[in-house]
mmCIF file of the C-alpha atoms, coordinates in Angstrom:
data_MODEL
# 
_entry.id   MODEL 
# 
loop_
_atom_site.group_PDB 
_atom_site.id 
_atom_site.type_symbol 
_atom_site.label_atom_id 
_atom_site.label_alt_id 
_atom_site.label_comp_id 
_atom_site.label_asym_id 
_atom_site.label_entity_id 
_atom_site.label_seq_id 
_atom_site.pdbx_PDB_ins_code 
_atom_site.Cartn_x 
_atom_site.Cartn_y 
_atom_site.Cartn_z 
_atom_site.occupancy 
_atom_site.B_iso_or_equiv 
_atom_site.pdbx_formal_charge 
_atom_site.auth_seq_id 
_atom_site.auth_comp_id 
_atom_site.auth_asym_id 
_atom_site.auth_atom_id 
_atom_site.pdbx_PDB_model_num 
ATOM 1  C CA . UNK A 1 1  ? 29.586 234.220 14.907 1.00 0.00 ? 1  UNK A CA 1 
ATOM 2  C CA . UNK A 1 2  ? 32.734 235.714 15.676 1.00 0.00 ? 2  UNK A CA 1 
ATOM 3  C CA . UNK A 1 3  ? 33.423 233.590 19.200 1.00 0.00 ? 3  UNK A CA 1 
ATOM 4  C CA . UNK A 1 4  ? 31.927 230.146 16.980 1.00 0.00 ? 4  UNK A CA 1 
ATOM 5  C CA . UNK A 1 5  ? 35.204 231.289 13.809 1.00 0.00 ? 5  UNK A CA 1 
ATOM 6  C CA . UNK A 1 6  ? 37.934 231.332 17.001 1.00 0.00 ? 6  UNK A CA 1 
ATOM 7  C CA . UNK A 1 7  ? 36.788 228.381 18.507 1.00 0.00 ? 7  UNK A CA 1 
ATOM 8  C CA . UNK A 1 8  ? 36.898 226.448 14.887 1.00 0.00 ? 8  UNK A CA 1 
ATOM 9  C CA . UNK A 1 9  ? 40.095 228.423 14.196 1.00 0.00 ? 9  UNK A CA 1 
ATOM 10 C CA . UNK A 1 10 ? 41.869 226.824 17.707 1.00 0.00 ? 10 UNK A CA 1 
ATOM 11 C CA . UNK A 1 11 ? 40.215 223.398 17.352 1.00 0.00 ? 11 UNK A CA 1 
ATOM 12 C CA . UNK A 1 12 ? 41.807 223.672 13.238 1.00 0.00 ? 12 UNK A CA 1 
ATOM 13 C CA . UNK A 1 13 ? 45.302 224.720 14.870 1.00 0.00 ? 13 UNK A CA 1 
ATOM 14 C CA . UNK A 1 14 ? 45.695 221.650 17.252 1.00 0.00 ? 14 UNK A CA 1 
ATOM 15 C CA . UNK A 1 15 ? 44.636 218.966 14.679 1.00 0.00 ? 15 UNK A CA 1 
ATOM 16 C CA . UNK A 1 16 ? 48.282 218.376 13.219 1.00 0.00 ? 16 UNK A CA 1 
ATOM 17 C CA . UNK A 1 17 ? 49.767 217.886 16.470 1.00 0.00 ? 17 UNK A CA 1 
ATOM 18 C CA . UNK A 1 18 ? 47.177 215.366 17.759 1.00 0.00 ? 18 UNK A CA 1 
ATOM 19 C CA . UNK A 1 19 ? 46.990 213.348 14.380 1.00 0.00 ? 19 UNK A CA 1 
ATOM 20 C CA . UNK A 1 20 ? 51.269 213.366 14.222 1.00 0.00 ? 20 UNK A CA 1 
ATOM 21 C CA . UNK A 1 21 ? 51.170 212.700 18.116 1.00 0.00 ? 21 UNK A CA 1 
ATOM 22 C CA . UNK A 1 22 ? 48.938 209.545 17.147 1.00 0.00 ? 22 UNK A CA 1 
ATOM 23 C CA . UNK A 1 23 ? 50.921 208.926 13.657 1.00 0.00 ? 23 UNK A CA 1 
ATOM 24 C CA . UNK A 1 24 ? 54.424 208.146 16.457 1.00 0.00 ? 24 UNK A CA 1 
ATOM 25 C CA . UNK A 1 25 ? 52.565 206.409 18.538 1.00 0.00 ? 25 UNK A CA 1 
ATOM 26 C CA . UNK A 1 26 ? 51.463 204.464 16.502 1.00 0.00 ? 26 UNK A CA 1 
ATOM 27 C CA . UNK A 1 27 ? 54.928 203.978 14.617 1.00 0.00 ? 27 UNK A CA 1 
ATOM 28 C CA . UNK A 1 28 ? 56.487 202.871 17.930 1.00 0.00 ? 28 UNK A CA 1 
ATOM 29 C CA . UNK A 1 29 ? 54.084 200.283 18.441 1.00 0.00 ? 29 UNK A CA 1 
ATOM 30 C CA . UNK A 1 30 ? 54.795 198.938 14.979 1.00 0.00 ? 30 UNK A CA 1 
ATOM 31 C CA . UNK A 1 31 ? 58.545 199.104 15.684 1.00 0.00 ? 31 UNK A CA 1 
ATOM 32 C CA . UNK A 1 32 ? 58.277 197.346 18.973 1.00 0.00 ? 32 UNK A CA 1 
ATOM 33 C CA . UNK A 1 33 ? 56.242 194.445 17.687 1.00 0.00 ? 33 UNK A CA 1 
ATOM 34 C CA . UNK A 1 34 ? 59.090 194.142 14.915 1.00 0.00 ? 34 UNK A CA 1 
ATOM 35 C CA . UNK A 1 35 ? 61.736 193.802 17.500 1.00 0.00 ? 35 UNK A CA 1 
ATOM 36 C CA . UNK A 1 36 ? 59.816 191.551 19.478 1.00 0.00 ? 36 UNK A CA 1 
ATOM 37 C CA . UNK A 1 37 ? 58.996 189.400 16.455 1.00 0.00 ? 37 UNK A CA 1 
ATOM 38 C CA . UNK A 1 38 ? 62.769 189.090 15.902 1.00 0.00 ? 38 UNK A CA 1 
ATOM 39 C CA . UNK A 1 39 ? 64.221 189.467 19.199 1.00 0.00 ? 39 UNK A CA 1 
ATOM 40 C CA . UNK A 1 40 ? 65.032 185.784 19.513 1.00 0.00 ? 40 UNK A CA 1 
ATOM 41 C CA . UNK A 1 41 ? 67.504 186.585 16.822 1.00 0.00 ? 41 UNK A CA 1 
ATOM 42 C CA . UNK A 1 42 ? 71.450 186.342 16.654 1.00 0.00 ? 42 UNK A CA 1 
ATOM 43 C CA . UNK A 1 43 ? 71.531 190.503 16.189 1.00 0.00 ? 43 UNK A CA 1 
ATOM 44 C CA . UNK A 1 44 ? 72.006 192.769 18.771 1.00 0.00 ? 44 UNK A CA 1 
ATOM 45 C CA . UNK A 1 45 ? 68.992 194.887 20.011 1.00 0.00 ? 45 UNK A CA 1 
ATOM 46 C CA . UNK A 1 46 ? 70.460 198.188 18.411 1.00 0.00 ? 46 UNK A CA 1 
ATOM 47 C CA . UNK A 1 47 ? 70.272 196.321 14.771 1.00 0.00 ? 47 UNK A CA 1 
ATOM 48 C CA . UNK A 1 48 ? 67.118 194.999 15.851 1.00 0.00 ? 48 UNK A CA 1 
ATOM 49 C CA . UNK A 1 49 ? 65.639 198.148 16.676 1.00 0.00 ? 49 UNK A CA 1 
ATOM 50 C CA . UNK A 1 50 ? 67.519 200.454 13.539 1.00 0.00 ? 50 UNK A CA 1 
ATOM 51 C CA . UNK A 1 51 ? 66.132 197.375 11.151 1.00 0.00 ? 51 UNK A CA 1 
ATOM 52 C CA . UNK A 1 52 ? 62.684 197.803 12.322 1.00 0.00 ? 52 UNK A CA 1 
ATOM 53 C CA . UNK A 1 53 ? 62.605 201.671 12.170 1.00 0.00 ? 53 UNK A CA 1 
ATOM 54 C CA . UNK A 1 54 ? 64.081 201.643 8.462  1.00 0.00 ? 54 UNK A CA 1 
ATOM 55 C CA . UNK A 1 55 ? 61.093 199.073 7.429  1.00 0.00 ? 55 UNK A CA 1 
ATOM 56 C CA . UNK A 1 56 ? 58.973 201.362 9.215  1.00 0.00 ? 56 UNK A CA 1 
ATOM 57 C CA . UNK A 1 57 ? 60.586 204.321 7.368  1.00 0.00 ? 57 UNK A CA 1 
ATOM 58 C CA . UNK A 1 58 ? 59.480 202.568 4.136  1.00 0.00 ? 58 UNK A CA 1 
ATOM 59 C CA . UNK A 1 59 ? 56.154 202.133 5.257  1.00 0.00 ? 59 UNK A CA 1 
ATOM 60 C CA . UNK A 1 60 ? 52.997 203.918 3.899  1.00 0.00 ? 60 UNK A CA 1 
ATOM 61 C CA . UNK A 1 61 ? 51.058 204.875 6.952  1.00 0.00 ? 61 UNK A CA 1 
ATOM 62 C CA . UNK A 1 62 ? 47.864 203.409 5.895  1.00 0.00 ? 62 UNK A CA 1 
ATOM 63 C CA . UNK A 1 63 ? 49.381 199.949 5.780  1.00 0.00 ? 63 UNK A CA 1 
ATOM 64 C CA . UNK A 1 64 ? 48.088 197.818 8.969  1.00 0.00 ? 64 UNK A CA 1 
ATOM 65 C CA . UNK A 1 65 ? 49.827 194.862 8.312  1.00 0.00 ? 65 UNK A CA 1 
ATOM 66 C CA . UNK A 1 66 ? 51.751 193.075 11.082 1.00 0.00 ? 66 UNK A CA 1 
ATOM 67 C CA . UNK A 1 67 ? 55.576 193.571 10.954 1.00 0.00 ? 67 UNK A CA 1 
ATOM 68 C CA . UNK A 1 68 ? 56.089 190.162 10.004 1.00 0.00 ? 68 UNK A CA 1 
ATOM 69 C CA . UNK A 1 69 ? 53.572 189.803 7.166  1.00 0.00 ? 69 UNK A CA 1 
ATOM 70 C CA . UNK A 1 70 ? 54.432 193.475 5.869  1.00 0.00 ? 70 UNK A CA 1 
ATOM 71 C CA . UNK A 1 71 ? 58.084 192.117 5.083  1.00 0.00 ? 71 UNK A CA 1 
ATOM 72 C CA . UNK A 1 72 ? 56.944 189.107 3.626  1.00 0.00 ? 72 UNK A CA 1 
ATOM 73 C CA . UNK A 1 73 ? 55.177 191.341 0.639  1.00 0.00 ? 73 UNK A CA 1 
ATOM 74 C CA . UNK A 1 74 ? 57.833 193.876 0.931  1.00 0.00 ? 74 UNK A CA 1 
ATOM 75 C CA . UNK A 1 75 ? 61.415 192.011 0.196  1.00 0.00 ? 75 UNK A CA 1 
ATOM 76 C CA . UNK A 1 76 ? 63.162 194.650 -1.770 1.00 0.00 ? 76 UNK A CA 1 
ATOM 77 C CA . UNK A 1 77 ? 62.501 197.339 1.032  1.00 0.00 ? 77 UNK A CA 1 
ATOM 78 C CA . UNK A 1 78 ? 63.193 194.502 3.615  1.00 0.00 ? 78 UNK A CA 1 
ATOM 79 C CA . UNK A 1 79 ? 66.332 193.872 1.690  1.00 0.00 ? 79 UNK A CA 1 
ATOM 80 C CA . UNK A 1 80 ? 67.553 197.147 1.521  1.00 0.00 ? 80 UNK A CA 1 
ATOM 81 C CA . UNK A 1 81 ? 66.896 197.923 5.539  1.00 0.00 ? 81 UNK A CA 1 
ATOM 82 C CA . UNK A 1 82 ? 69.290 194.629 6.330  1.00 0.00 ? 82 UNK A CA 1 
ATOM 83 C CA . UNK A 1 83 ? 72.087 196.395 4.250  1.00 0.00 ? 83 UNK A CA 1 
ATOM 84 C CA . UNK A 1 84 ? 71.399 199.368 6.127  1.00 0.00 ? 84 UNK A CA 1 
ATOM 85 C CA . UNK A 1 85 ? 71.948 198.213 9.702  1.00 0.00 ? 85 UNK A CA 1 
ATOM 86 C CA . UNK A 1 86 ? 74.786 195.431 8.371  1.00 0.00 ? 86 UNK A CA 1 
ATOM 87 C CA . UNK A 1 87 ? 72.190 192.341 9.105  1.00 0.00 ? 87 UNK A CA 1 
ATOM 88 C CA . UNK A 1 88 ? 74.086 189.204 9.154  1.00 0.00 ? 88 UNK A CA 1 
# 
């Protein structure tokens, strides 16, 4: 009983890291789809890239919608992430 309460007690101490380690991974896939979505763009990579991290920032993270579509319903946020990063 003992050896079965450390082994639940181990596998219960590693589940934060490998649900955050998924949680960034899966942010930076969101934010690089953003910056390819606007990459063809007069804005330099750098605003590119802060833009899409702010929307993603603003973001629940149960939302799966595509970069593109998630700003669409989201102005205001969208709005306030070009003021941000000094969108032109």
């Amino acid at each position: 009983m003992v050896k079965i309460l450390c082994v639940v007690t181990t596998l219960m101490a590693f589940a934060p890291f490998s649900s955050s380690s998924f949680a960034a991974a899966e942010d930076a896939d969101w934010i690089n789809k953003c910056v390819t979505d606007h990459r063809d763009g007069a804005e330099t990579p750098e605003t590119i890239k802060n833009y899409c991290a702010c929307l993603n920032k603003k973001r629940d993270n149960n939302d799966t919608a595509s970069p593109r579509l998630w700003e669409r319903e989201h102005l205001p946020e969208s709005t306030v992430c070009c003021k941000e990063v000094n969108w032109n």
